[in-house]
The first five atom37 places (N, CA, C, CB, O) and aatype in JSON, in Angstrom:
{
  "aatype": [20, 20, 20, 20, 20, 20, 20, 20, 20, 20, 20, 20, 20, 20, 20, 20, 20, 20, 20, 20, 20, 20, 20, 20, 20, 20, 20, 20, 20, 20, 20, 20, 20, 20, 20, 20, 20, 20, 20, 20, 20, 20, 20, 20, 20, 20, 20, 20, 20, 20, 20, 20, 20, 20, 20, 20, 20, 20, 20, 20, 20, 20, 20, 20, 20, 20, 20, 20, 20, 20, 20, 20, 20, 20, 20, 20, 20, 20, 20, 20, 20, 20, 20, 20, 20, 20, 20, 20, 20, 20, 20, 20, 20, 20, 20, 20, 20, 20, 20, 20, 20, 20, 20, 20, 20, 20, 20],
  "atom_mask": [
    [1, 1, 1, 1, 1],
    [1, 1, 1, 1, 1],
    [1, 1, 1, 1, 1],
    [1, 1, 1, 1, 1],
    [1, 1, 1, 1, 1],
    [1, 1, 1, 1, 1],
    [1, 1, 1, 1, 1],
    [1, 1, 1, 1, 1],
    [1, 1, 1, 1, 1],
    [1, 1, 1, 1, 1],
    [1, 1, 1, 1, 1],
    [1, 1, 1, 1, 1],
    [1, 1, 1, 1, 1],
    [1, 1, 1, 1, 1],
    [1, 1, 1, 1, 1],
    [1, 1, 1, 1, 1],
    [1, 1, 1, 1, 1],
    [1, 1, 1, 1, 1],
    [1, 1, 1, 1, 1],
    [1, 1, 1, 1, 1],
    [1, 1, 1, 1, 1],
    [1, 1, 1, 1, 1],
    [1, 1, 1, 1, 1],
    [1, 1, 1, 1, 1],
    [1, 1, 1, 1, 1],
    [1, 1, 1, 1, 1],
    [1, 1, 1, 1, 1],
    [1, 1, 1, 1, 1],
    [1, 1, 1, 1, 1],
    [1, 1, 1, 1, 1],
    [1, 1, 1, 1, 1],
    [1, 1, 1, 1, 1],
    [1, 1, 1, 1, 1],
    [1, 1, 1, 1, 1],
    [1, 1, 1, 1, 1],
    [1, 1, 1, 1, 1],
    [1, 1, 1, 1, 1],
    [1, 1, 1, 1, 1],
    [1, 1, 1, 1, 1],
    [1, 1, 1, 1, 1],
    [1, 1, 1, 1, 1],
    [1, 1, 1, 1, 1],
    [1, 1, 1, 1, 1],
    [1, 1, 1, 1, 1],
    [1, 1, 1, 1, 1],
    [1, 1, 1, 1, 1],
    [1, 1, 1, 1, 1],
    [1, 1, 1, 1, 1],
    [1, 1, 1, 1, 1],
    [1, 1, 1, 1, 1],
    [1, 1, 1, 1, 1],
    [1, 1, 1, 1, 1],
    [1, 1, 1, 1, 1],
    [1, 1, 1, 1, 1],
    [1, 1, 1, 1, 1],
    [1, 1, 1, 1, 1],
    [1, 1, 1, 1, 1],
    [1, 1, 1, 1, 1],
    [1, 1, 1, 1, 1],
    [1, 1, 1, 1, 1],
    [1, 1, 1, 1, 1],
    [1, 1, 1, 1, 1],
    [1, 1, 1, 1, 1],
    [1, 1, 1, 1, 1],
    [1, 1, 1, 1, 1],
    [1, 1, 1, 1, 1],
    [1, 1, 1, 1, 1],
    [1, 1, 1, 1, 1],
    [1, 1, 1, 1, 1],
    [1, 1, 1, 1, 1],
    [1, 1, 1, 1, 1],
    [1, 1, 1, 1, 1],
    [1, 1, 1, 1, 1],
    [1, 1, 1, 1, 1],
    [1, 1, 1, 1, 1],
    [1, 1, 1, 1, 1],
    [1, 1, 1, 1, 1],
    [1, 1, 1, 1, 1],
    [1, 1, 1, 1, 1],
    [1, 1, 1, 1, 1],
    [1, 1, 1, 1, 1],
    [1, 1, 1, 1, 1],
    [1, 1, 1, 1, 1],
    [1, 1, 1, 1, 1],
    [1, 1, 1, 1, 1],
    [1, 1, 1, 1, 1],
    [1, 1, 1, 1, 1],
    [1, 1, 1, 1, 1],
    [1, 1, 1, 1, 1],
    [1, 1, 1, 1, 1],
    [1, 1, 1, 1, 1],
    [1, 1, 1, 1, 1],
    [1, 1, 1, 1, 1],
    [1, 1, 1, 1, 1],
    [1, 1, 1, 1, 1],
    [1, 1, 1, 1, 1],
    [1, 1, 1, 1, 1],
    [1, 1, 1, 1, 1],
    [1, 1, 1, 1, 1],
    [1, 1, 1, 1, 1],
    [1, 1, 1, 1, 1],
    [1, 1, 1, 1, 1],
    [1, 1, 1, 1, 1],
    [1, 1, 1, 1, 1],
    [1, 1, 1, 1, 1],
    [1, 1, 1, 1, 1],
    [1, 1, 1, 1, 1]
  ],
  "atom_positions": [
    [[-12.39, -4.73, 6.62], [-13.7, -5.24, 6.98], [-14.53, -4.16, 7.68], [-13.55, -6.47, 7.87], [-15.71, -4.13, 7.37]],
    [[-14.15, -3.43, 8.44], [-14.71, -1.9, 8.79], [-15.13, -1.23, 7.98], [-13.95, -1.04, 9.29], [-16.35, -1.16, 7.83]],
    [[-14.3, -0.54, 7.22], [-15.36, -0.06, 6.16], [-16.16, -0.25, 5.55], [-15.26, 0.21, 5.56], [-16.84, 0.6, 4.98]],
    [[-16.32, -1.88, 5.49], [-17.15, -2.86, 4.17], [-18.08, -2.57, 5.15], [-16.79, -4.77, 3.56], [-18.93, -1.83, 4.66]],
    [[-18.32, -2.84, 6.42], [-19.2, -3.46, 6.79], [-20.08, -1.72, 7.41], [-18.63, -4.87, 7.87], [-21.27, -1.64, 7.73]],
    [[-19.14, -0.63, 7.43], [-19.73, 0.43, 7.36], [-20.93, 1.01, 5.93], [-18.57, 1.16, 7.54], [-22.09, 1.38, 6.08]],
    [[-20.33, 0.93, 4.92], [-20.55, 0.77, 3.53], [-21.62, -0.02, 3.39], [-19.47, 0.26, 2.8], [-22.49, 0.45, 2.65]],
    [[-21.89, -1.35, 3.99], [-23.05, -2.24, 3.74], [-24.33, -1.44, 4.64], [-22.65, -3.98, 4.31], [-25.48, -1.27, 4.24]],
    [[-23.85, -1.08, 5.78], [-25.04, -0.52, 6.68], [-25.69, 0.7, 6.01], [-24.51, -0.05, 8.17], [-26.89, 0.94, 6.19]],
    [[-24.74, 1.61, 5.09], [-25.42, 2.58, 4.26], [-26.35, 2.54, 3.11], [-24.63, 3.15, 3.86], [-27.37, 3.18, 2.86]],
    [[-25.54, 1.33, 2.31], [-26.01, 0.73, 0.69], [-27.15, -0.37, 1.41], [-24.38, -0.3, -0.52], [-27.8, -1.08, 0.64]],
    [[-27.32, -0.45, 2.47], [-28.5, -1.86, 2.36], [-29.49, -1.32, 1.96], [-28.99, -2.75, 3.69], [-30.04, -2.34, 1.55]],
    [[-30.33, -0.37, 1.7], [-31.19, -0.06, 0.42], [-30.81, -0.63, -0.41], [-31.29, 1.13, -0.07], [-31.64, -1.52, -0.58]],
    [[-29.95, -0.74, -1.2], [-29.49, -0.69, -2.27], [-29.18, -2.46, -2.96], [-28.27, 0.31, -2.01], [-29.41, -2.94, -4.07]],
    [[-28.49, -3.12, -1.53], [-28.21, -4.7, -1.44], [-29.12, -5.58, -1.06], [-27.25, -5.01, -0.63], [-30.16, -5.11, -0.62]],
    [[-29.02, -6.57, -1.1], [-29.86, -7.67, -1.03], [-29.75, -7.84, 0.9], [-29.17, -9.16, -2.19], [-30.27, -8.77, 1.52]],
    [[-29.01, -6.78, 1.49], [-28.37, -7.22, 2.71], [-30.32, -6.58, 3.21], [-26.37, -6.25, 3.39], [-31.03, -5.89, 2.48]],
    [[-30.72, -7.14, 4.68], [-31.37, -7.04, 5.07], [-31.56, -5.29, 6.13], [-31.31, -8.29, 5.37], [-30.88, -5.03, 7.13]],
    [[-32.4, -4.57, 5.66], [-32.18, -3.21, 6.66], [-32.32, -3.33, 7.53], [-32.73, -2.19, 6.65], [-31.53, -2.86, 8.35]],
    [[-34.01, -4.39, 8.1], [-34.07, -4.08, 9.37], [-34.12, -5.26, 10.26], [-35.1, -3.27, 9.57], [-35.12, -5.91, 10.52]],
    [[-32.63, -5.5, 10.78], [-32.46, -6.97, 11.03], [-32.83, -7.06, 12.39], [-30.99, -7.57, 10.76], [-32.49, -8.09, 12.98]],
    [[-33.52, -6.14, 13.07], [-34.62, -6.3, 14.36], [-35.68, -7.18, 13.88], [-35.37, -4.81, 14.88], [-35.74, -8.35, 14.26]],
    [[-36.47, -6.7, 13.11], [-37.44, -7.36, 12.82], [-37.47, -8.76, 12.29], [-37.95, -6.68, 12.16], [-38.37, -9.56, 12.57]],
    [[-36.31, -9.06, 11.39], [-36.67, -10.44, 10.97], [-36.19, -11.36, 12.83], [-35.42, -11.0, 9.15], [-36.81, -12.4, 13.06]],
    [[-35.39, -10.98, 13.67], [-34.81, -11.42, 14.57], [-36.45, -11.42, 16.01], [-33.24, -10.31, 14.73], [-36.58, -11.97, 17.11]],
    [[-37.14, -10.74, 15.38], [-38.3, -10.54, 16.23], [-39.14, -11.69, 16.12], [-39.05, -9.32, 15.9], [-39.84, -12.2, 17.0]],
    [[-38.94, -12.14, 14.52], [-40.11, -13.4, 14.39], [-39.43, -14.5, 14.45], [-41.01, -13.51, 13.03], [-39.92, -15.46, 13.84]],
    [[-38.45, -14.67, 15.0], [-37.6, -15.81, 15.32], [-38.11, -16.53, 16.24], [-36.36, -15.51, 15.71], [-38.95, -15.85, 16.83]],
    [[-38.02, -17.65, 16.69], [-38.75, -18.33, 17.64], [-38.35, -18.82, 18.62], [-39.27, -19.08, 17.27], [-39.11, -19.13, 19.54]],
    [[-36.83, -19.03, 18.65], [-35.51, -18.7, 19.71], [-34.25, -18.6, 19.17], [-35.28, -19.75, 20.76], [-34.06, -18.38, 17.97]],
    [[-33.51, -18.72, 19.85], [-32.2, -18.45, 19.53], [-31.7, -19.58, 18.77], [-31.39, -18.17, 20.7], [-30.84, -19.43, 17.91]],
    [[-32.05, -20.37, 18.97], [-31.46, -21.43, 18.0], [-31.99, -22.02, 16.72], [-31.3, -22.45, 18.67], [-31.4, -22.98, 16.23]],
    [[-33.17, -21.46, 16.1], [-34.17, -21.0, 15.13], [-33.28, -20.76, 13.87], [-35.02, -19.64, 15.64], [-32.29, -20.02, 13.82]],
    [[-33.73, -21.42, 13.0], [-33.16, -20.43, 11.63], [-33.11, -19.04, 11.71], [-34.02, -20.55, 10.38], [-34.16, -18.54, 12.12]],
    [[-32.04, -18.14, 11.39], [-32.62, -16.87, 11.43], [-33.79, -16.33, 10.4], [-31.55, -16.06, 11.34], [-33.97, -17.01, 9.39]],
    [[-34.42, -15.37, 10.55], [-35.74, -14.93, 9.96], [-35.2, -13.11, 9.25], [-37.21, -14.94, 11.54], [-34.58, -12.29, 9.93]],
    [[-35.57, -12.94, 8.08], [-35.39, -11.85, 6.96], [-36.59, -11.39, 7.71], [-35.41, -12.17, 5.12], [-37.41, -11.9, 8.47]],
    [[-36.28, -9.88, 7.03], [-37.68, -8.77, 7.32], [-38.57, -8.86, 6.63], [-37.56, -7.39, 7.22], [-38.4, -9.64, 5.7]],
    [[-39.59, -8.33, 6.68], [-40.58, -8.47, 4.87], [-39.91, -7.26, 4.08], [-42.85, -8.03, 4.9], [-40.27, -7.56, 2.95]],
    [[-39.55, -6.71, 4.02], [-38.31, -5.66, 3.6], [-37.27, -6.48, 2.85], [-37.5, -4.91, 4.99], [-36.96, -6.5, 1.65]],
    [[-36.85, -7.12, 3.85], [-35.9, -7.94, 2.55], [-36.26, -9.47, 1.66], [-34.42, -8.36, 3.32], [-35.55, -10.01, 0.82]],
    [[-37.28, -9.82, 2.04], [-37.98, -10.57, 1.67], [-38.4, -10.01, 0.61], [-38.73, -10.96, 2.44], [-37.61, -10.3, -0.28]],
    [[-39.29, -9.31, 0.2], [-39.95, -8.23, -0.68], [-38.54, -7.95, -1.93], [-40.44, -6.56, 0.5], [-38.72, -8.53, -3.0]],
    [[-37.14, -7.06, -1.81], [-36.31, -7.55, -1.94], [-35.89, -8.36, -2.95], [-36.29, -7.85, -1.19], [-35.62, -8.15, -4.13]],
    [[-35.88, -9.46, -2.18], [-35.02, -10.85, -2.55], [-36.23, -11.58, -3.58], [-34.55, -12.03, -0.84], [-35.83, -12.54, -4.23]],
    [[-37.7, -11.18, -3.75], [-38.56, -11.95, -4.98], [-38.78, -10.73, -5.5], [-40.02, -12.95, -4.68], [-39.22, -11.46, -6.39]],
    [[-38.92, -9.69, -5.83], [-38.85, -8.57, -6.69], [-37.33, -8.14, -7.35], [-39.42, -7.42, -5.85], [-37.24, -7.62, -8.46]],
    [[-36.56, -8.34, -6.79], [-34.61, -8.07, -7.49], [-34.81, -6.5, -7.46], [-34.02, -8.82, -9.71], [-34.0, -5.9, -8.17]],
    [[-35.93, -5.56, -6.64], [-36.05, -4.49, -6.86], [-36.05, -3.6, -5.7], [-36.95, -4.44, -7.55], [-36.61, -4.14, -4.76]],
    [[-35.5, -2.08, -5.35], [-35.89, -1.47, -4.52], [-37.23, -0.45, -4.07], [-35.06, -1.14, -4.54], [-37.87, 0.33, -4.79]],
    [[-37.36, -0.71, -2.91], [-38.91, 0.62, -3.48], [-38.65, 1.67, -4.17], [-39.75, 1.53, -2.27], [-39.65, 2.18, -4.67]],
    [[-37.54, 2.24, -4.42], [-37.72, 3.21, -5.33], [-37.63, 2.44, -7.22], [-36.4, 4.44, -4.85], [-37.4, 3.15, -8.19]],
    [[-37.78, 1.49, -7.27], [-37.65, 0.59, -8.41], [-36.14, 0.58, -8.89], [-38.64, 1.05, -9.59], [-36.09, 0.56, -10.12]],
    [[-34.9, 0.6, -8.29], [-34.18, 0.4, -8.72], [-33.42, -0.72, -8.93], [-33.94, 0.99, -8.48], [-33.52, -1.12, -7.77]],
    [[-32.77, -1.5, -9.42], [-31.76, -3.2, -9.53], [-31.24, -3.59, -7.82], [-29.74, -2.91, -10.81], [-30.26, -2.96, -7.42]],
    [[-31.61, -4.17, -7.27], [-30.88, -4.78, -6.47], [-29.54, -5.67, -6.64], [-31.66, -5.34, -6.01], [-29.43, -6.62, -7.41]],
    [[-28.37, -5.08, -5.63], [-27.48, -5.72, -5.96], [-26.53, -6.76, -5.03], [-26.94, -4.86, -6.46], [-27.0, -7.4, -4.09]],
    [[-25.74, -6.79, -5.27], [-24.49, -7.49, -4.16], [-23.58, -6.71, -3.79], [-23.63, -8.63, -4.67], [-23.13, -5.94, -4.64]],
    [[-23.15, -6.69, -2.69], [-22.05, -5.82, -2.39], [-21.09, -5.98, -3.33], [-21.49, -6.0, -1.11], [-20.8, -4.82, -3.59]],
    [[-20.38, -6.71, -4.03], [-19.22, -6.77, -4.66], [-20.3, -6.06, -6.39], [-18.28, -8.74, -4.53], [-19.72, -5.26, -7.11]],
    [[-21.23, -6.35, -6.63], [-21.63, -6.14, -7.86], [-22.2, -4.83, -7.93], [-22.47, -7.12, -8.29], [-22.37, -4.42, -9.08]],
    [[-22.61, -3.96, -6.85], [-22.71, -2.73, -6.85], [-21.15, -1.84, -6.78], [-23.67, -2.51, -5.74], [-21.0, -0.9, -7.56]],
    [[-20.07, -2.2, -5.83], [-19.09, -1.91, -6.16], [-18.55, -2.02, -7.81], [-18.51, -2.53, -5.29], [-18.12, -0.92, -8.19]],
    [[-18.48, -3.01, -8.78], [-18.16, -2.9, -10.01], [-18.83, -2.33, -10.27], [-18.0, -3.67, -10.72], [-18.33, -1.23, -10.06]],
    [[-20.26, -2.07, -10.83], [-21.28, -0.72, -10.84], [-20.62, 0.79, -11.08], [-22.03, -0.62, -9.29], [-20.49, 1.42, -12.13]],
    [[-20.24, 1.15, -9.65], [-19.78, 2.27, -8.8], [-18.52, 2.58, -9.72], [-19.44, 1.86, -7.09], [-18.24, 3.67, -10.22]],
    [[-17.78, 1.29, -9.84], [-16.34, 1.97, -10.56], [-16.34, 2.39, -11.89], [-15.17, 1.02, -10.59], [-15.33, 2.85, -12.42]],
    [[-17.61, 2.23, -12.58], [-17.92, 2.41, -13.89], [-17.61, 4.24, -13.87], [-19.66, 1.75, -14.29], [-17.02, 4.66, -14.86]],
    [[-17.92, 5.09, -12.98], [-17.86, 6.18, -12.85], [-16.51, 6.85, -12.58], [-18.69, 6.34, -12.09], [-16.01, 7.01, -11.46]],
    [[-15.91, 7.27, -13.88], [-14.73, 7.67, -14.23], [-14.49, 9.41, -14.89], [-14.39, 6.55, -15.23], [-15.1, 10.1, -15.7]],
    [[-13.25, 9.61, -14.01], [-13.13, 11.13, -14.36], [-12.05, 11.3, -15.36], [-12.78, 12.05, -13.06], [-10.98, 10.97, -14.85]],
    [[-11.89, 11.72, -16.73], [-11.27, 11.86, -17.47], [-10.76, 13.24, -17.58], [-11.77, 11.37, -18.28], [-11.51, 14.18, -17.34]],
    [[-8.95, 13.49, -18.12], [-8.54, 14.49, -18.53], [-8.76, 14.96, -19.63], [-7.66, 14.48, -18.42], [-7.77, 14.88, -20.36]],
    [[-9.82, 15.55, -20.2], [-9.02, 16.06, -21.49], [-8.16, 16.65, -22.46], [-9.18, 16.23, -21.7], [-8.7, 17.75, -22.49]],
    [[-7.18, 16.74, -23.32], [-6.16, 17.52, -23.7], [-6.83, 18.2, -25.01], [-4.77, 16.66, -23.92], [-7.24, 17.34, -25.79]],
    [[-6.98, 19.16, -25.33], [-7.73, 19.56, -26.91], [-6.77, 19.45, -27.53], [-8.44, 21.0, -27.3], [-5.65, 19.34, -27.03]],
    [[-7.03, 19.47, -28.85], [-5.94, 19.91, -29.65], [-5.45, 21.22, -29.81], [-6.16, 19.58, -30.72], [-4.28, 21.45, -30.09]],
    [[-6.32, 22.08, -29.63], [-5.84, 23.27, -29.91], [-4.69, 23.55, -28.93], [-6.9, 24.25, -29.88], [-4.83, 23.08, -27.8]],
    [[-3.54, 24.26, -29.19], [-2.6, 24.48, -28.07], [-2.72, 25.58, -27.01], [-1.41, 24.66, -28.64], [-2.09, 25.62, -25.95]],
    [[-4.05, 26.92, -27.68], [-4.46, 27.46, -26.61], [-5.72, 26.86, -25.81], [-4.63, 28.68, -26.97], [-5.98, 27.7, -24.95]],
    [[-6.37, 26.07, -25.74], [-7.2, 25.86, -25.0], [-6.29, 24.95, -23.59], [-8.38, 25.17, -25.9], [-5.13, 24.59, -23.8]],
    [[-6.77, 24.72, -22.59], [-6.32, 24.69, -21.61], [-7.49, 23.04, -20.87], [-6.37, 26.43, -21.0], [-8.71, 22.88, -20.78]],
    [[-6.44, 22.26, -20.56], [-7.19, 20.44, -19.95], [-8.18, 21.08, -19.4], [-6.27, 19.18, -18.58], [-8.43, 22.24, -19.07]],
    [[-8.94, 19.49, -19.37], [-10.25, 19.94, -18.18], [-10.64, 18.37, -18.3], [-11.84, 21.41, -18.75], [-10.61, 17.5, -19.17]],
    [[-10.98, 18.48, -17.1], [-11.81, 16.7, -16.83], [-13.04, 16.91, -16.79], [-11.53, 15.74, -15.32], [-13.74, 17.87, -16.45]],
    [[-13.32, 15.43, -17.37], [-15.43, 15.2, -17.56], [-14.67, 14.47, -16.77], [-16.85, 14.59, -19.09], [-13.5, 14.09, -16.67]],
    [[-16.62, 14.31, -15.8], [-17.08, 13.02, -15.1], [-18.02, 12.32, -15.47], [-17.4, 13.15, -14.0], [-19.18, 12.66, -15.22]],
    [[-17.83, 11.54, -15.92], [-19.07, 10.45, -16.11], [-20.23, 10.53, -15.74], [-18.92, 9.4, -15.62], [-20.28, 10.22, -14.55]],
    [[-21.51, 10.86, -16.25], [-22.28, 10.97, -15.69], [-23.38, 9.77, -14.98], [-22.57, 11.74, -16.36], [-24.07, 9.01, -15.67]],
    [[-23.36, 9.79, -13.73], [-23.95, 8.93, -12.91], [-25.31, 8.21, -13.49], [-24.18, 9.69, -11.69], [-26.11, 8.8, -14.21]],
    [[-25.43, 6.87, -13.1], [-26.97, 6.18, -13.58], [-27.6, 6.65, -12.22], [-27.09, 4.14, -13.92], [-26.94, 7.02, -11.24]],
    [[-29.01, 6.59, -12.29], [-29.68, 6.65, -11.44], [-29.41, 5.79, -10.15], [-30.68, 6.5, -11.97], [-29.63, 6.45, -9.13]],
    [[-28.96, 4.42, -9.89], [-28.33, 3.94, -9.11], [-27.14, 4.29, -8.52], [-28.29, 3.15, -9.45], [-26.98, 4.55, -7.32]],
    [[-26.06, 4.28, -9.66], [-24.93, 5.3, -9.05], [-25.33, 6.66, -8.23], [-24.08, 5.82, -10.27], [-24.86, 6.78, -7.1]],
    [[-25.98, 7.45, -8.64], [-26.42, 8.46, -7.72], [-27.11, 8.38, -6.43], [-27.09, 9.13, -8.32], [-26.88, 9.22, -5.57]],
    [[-27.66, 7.75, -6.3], [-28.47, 6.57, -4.97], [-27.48, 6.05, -4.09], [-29.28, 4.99, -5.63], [-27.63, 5.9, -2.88]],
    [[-26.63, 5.82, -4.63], [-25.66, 4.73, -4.02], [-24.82, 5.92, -3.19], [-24.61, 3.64, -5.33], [-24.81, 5.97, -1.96]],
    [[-24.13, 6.86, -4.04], [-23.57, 7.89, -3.37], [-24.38, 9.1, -2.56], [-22.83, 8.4, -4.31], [-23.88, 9.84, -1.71]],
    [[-25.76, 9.11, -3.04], [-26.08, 9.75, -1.57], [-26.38, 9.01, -0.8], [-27.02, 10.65, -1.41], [-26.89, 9.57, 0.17]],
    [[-26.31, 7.42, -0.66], [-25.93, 6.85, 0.58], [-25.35, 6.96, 1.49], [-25.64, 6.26, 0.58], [-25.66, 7.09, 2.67]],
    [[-24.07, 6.88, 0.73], [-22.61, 6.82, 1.33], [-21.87, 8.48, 1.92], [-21.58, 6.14, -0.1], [-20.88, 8.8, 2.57]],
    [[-23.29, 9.37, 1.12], [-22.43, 11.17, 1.82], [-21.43, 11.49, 1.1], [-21.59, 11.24, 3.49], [-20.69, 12.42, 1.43]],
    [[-21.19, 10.55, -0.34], [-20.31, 10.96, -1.39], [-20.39, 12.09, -2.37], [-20.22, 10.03, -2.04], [-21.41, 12.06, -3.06]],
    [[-19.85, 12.73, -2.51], [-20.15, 13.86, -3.78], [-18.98, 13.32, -5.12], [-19.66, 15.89, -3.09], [-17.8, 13.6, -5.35]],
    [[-19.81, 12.61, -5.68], [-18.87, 12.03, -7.23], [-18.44, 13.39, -7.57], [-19.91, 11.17, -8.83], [-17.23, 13.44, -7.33]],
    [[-18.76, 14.23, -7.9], [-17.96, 15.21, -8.54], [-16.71, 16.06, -8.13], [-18.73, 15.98, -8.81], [-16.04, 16.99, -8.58]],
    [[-16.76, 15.41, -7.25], [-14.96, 15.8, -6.52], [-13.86, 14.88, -7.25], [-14.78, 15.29, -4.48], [-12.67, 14.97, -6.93]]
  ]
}
C-alpha cells in the first residue's frame, strides 16, 4: 500500500485521482460536508482527458497499460550474429506515465 499510494501521488496527472486535494477540501463547508473535488479533477472526471490531451485512467487500468511495455530477446538465425533485446516502444501515455514515476523504460 506504500508504494501504491506513492505511485498514485506521482501518476495523479495521469488518474482520475484528484491532484490538488487542498483545494477541493477548501470549498468544503465543514468537516462533516461531503468532501469537495478540485476543478482540476472535476475538469478530469467530464472530459476523460488530461491537459496535455491524454486518456485518463484508473490506477489498476493504467497499470495494465504500463505492462503492455515489454522487452524481448532476440535469437537470429544466423549462428554468427549475437542476441539482443527490443523494447517496445512506449505510447505517448506510457512515456508520461514513466516520466512521472523517474522511470527510464529502457533499462
Amino acid at each position: 500500500y506504500y508504494v501504491e499510494w506513492h505511485m498514485r501521488r506521482a501518476l495523479a496527472p495521469l488518474l482520475f485521482d484528484d491532484e490538488h486535494p487542498q483545494e477541493g477540501e477548501a470549498r468544503r463547508a465543514s468537516v462533516v460536508a461531503p468532501a469537495q473535488r478540485s476543478s482540476g479533477a472535476l475538469e478530469k472526471a467530464l472530459t476523460k482527458r488530461t491537459k496535455e490531451g491524454l486518456t485518463v485512467h484508473s490506477f489498476q487500468s493504467l497499470l495494465r497499460d504500463l505492462a503492455t511495455v515489454t522487452k524481448n530477446r532476440v535469437r537470429p538465425r544466423a549462428l554468427a550474429a549475437a542476441p539482443f533485446e527490443v523494447i517496445a516502444t512506449p505510447t505517448a501515455l506510457q512515456r508520461r506515465a514513466f516520466e512521472l514515476l523517474g522511470v527510464d523504460y529502457r533499462m
